[in-house]
N, C-alpha and C positions, 0 to 999 in steps of 0.2 A: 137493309141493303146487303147483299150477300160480297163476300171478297175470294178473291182464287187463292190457291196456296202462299201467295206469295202475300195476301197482303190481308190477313185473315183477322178473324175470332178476336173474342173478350180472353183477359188474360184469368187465371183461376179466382183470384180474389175481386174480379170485374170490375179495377182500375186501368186507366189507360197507360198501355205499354207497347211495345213494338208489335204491330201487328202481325209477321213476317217470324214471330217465333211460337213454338209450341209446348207445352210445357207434361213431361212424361211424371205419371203420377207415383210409378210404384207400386205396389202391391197392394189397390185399396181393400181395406176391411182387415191388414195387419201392420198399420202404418208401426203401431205400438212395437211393431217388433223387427222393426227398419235396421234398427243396431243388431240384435241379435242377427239376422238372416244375411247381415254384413260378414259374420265370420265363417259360415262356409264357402260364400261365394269368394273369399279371400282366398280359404285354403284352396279351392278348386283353381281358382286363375293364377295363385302360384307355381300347384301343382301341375298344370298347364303349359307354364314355360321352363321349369326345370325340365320336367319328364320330354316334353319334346324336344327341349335344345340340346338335351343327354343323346335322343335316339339320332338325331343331324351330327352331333361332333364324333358318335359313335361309329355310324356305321361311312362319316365322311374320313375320316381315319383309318376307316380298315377295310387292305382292300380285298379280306377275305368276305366281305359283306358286299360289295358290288356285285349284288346279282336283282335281277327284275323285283320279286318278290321285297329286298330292302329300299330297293330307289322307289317302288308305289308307297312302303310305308315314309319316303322322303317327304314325298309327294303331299300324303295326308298327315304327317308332323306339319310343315309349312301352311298345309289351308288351317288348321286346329288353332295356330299359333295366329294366323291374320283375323281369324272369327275371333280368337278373345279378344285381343288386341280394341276390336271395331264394336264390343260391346260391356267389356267388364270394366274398364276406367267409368264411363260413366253411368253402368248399375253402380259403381260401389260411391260414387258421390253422390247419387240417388237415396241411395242407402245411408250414408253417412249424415249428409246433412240436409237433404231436400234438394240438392238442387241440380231441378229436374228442366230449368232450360234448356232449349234445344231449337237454333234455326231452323227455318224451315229447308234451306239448302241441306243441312246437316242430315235432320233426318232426313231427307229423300235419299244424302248419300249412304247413310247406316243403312238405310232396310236395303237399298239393292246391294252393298256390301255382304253383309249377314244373309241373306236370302243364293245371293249368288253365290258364297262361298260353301252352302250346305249342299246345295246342286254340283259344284263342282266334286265336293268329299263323297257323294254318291258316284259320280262318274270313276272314281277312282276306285272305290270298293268294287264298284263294277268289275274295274280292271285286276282287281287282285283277285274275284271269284275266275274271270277268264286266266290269270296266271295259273290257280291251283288245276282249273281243267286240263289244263296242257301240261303241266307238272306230270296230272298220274294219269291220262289219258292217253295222253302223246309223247312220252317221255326224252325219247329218241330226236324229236323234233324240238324240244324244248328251247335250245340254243341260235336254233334257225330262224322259230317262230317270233319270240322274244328277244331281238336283241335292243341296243344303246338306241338305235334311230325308232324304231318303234315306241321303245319307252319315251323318248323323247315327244314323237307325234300323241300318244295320248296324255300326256301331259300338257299338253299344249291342246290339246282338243277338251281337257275336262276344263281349262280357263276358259275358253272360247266357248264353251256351251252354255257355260252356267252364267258367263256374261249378256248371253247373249239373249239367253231365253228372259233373266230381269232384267234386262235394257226398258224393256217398253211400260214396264210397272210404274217408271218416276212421272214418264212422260202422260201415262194414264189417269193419274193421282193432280197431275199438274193442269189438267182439265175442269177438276172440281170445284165445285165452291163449296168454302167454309162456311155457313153464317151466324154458326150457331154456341160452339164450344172450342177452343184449341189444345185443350187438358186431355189428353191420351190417356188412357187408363193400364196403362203397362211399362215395362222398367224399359223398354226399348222399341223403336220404329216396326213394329211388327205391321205387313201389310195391310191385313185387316182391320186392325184396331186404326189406323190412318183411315180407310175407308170408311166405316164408320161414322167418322165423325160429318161428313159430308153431307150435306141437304138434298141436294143434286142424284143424277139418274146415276147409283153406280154401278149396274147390271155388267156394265163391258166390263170392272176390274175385279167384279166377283167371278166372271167366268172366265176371264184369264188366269187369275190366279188361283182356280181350280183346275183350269187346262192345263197348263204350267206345273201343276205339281204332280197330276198325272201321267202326266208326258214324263219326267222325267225319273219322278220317283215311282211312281206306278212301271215304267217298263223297265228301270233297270231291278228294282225286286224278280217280276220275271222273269229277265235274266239271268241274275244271281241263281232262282231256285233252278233253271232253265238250266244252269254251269254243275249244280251240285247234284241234280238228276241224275245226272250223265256222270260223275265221281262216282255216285253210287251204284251205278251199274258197272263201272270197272272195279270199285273196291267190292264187290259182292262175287267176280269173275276171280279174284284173286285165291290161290287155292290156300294157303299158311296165312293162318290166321297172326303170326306175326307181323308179316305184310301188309294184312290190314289194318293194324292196329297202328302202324306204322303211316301208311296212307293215309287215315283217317288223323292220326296227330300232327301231319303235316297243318290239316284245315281248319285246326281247336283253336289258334289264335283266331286268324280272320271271320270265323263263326259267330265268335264272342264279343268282335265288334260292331257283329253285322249286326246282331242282337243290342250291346249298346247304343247303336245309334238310334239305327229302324224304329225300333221299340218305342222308346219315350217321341220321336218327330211324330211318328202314327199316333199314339193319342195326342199328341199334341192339335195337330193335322184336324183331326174329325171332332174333338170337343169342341174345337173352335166354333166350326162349322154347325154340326150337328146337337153338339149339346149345352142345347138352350136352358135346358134346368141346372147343368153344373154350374156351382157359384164361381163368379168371374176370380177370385184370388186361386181356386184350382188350377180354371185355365191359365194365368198367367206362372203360377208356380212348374206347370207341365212345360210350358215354353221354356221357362230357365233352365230346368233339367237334362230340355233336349238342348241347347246349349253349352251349357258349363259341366254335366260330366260326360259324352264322349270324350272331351280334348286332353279331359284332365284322365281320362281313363284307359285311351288308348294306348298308350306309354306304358303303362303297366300291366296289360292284357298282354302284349307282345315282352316285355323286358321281364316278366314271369314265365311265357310260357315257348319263347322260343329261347330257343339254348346257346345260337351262337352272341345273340345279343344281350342274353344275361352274362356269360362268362367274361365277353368285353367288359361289361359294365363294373362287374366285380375286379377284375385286373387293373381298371384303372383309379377305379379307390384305392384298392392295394398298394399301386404302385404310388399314388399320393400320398397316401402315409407312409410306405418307405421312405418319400423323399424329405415328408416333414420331420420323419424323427432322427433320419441324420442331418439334416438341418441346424434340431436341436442338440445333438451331439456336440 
């Protein structure tokens, strides 16, 4: 007899347990290296909340940093910082010691968490490809185009989307029956690997959530290349090539996240989907990548290569050690 999410499956060791929970496996076929793969997801998810909670007290502190450009990158510190938050506590107990319990309310709310929160971090790169267009495009207008209330509305528009588009995934997932397995074979509620496990027709949540991820990540790349087009017709108009040089380094941070992100979700994205010959610990090793180093890496893409946020950063270690050592004085 088959059961709905709610009241599902044999438990891994097919003794009788709560049938209302699920249990996330972790990386099988590297169980042996559970502890090992424990210490970078460490380093990353510390790296994570240092480096973003440095760029928040940074640029909330200075208010020669209030301008569009540093409130998006506020923007995407605070989604970086909720997605670990919603999945590295329990990779790293996973990791640590097996335990990969997980309600079933739990996970439905991790994957629309984690899912929703990655659609919102695109809507917002979005918005920083449209800050740099208007930057060197429309220079003049920069201050008109972009002010406090607008940054406001899309920031308010990237939660609203991304919520809104994985809204209907739980209620989707909450349709099916289990009757077979509740053992997930991945370190976190990833949508499809829930699907899966399902007996039942689940044609509507495979084509939602291919809809869904083209809808949003399919048009806002688009986009982005749609904003950078258009840069590059104005930096190629520009006659001193210091100018462009100059134009063009305005966009070397955001480029480089666009790249760290995009990158590893897109394979992530279509192995899934498409590639049925890659061994399943790839695919799940790609999902954690596109996870755990954006958050931990966008911190240091921007506090490297933009200048007014490194020189903050540096000043106020500086000024910390001045204070510790007359302290010790």
């Amino acid at each position: 007899m088959s059961h709905t999410i709610g009241h599902n499956m044999e438990s891994p060791n097919h003794t009788d347990v709560d049938p209302s929970v699920f249990f996330l496996l972790g990386i099988p076929g590297l169980e042996q290296f559970h502890l090992w793969l424990s210490l970078p997801v460490c380093c990353l998810g510390t790296a994570t909340i240092v480096g973003n909670i440095t760029i928040l007290v940074v640029v909330a502190t200075e208010p020669v940093l209030h301008k569009p450009v540093y409130l998006f990158l506020c923007m995407l510190s605070t989604i970086d910082l909720a997605a670990s938050v919603s999945t590295v506590p329990k990779l790293l107990a996973i990791l640590w010691c097996g335990a990969g319990h997980i309600s079933a309310s739990a996970c439905l709310a991790q994957m629309f968490f984690i899912h929703a929160f990655c659609m919102m971090e695109s809507t917002v790169l979005l918005a920083m490809a449209f800050d740099r267009y208007v930057a060197i495009c429309h220079p003049l207008r920069y201050a008109t185009i972009l002010t406090d209330t607008i940054i406001a509305r899309i920031g308010v528009v990237a939660v609203v989307r991304g919520s809104l588009v994985m809204l209907p995934c739980p209620f989707l997932i909450g349709r099916l029956n289990f009757c077979q397995s509740h053992v997930i074979p991945h370190t976190y509620c990833e949508h499809m690997a829930v699907v899966k496990l399902a007996c039942g027709d689940t044609r509507p949540n495979c084509v939602y959530g291919l809809t869904a991820a083209l809808l949003v990540i399919g048009v806002d790349l688009f986009c982005i290349g749609l904003s950078y087009s258009f840069i590059a017709q104005a930096v190629c108009r520009l006659s001193s090539h210091e100018a462009r040089s100059k134009a063009l380094g305005t966009c070397g941070s955001h480029v480089c996240v666009i790249l760290i992100s995009y990158t590893p979700a897109l394979f992530s994205f279509f192995t899934h989907r498409f590639g049925h010959h890659v061994p399943l610990h790839i695919h799940i090793l790609l999902a954690n990548v596109y996870l755990l180093f954006p958050p931990a890496l966008n911190p240091v893409v921007y506090g490297v290569k933009t200048k007014e946020i490194r020189e903050r950063v540096v000043s106020v270690f500086q000024s910390g050690q001045g204070t510790s050592i007359k302290a010790s004085e």
